[in-house]
N, C-alpha and C positions, 0 to 999 in steps of 0.2 A: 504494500500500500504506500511506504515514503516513497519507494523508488517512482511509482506508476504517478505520484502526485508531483512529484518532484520533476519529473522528465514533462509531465503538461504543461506545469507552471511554466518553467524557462523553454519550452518552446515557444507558449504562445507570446510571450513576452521577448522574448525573440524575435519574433518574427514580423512581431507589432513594431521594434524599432528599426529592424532591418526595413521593412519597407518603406518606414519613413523616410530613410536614408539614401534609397533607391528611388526611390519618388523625387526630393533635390537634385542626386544626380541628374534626373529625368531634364528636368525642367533647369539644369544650369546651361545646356545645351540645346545650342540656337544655328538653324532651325532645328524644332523637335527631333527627334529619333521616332520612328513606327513602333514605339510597345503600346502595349495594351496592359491593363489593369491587373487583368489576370498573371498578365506574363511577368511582371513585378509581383504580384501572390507569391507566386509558384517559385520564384529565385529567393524570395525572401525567408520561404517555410527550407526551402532546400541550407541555406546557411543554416539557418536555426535549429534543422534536425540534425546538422555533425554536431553544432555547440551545444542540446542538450544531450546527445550522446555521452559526448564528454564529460559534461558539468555533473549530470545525475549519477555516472555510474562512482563520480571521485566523491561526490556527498553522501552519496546512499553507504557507500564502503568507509566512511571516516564516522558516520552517523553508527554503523554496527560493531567498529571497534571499540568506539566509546562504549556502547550497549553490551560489548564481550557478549556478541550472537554467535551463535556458530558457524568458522569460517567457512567452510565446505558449502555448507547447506545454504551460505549467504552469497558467496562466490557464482553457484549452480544458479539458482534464483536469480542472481543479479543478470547472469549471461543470456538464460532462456527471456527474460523477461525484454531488454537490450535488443538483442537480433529482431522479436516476433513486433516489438512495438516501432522498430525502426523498419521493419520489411512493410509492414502494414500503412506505415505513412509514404514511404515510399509507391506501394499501391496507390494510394488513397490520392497523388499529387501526379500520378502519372495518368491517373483515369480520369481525373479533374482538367486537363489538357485538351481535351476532348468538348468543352466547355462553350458554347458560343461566347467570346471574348468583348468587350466592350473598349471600345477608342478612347484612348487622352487626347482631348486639346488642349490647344496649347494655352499655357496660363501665362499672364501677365507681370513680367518682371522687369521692375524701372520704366519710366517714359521716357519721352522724347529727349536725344541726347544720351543716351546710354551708351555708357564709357565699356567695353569689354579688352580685358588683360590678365594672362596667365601672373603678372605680378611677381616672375619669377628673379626680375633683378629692374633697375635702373631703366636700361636700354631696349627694354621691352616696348613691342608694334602694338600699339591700341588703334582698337576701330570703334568708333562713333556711331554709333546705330540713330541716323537723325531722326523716325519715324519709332522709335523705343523697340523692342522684342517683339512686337505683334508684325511686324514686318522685317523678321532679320535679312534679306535677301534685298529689300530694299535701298534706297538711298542712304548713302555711310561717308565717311571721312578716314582716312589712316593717317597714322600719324607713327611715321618712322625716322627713330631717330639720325638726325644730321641728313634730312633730308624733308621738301617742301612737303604741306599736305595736302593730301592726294584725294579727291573727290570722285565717288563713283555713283550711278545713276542708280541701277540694280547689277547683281549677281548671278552668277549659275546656281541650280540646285544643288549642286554638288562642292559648294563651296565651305570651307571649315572657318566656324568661327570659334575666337577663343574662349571657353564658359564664363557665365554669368559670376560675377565676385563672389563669390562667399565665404566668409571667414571660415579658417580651419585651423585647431592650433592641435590635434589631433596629435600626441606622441607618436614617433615612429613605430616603438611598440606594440602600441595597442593597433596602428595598423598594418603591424606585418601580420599580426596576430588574426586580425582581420581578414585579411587575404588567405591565411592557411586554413582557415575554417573553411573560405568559399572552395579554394580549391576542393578541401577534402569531403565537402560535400556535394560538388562536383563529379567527383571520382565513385563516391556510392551511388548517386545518381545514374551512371556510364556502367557501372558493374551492373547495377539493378537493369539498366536495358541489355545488357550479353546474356541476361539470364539468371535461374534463380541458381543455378551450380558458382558461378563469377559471382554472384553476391553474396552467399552464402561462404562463398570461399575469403574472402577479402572482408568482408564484415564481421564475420565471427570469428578471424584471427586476430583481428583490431580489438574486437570486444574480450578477447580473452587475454590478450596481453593488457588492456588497459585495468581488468580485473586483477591479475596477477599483480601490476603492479600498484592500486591501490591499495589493496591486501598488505601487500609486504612492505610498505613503507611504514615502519613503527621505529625509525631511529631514536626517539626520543620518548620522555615520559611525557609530552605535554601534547594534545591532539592540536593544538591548533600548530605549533612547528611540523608535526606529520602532514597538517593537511596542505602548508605550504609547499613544502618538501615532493609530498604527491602534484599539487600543482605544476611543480619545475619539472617533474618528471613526466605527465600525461602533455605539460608545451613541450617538450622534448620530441615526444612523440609525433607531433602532430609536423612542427619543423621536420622530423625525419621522414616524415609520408610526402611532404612537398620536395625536399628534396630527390629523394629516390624516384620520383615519378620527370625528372629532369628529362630530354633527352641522352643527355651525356652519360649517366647514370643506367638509363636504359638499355644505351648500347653496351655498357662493360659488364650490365647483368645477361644481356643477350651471351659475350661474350663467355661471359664465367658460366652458365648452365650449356654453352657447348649445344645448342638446340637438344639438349637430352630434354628437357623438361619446357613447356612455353615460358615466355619472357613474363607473363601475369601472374607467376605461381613463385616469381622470388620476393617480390615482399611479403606474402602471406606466409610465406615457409620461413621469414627471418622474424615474423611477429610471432607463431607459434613457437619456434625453437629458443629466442627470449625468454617467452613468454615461461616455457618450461624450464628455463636456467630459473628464472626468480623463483617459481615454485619449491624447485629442489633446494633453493637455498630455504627457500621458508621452514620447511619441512625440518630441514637439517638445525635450523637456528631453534627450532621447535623443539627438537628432540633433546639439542643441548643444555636450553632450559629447564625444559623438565627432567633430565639429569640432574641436574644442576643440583634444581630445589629437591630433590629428591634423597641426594646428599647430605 
């Protein structure tokens, strides 16, 4: 019941600010882009379901060791529960596609005179959108540096302008962090269309390694230093699923499995054979302590 509560909550909350997020994108960009409402849904539940993946199974397992539940029985639970609630939304977002979609227009940002600049230094091309964002294609002004400015009538459709100003003071952090969520919900997304053998393979090695290692992160006597500690170690994870999915990466895995085996079957084979190093350690740290105290 925490887990299944736990896993709703930070999706929908999830996914409620991912789209917010998704939605400005939208709309810093002039002219619009072709999404649809839905299609900003459906990218925003797809983040949301690897970050509660993540997030519930690290709280549900830092919540049971406080409770000294039994790990096995909590590990097992946690796993079965993890894959069917994560295939199921997967289901649930891939049949929702199907969906007759409804149109964005275009919203209203700045009037007449709207200055657009990526703001990346000093010497930055700004254009003048003299008719505001309701007409980006129309009559504009450029203004480039150490040189006169330059008056155009209209544009091609096909023409890039630079997004609408928005402050961002966004740590790097928090968006690399960002990005390896989309990625890696991207990646269950693309496994869950090869089929349920490729999802099942790649999902339920993630979810068992990220159980293993919440489990076994008990460095310390105080849960909140474990549960940071699991935090460092499940971002670790997540970094290493963005990496390895490189092409560079790809190719020296292709290389190193020698086509004995497909090239999709070596991350899942380095998450479960982790997965089972931590175990055995647990097991064995296990057995020492109760030696130990036995003593």
């Amino acid at each position: 019941m925490f887990f299944s509560l736990t896993f709703i909550i930070i999706f929908i909350a999830a996914a409620g600010l991912k789209f917010l997020s998704l939605r400005v994108d939208w709309a810093k960009n002039l002219p619009p882009k072709p999404e649809t409402t839905l299609s900003l849904i459906i990218a925003a539940a797809h983040w949301a379901l690897s970050l509660a993946l993540f997030s519930s199974i690290l709280i549900t397992l830092n919540y049971s060791v406080r409770r000294s539940y039994f790990p096995l029985m909590t590990i097992v639970f946690v796993m079965v529960l993890s894959f069917f609630i994560t295939f199921g939304l997967s289901v649930f977002l891939d049949q929702w596609k199907a969906v007759p979609p409804s149109q964005n227009s275009g919203i209203s940002l700045g009037g007449n005179g709207l200055v657009l600049t990526n703001l990346l230094n000093r010497n930055e091309t700004a254009v003048v959108l003299l008719n505001g964002s309701m007409e980006p294609l129309g009559p504009r002004v450029t203004a480039i540096p150490g040189q006169p400015l330059s008056y155009q009538r209209s544009v091609s459709s096909n023409f890039d302008l630079p997004p609408v100003p928005f402050g961002d003071d966004t740590p790097w952090f928090l968006k690399s962090l960002s990005i390896d969520i989309r990625l890696n919900g991207e990646l269950v997304q693309r496994k869950y269309q090869d089929g349920f053998s490729s999802f099942l393979l790649y999902t339920g090695s993630l979810i068992f390694l990220l159980c293993s290692l919440g489990y076994a992160v008990k460095i310390s006597v105080w849960p909140l230093a474990n549960l940071f500690i699991a935090t460092l170690a499940f971002r670790c994870v997540l970094a290493f699923v963005t990496f390895f999915n490189t092409p560079e990466m790809t190719e020296i895995t292709a290389s190193f499995l020698d086509n004995k085996l497909p090239v999709e079957y070596g991350l899942p084979l380095l998450f479960l054979g982790f997965g089972a190093l931590v175990n055995i350690y647990s097991l064995l740290d296990f057995a020492a302590r109760r030696r130990y105290d036995d003593d």
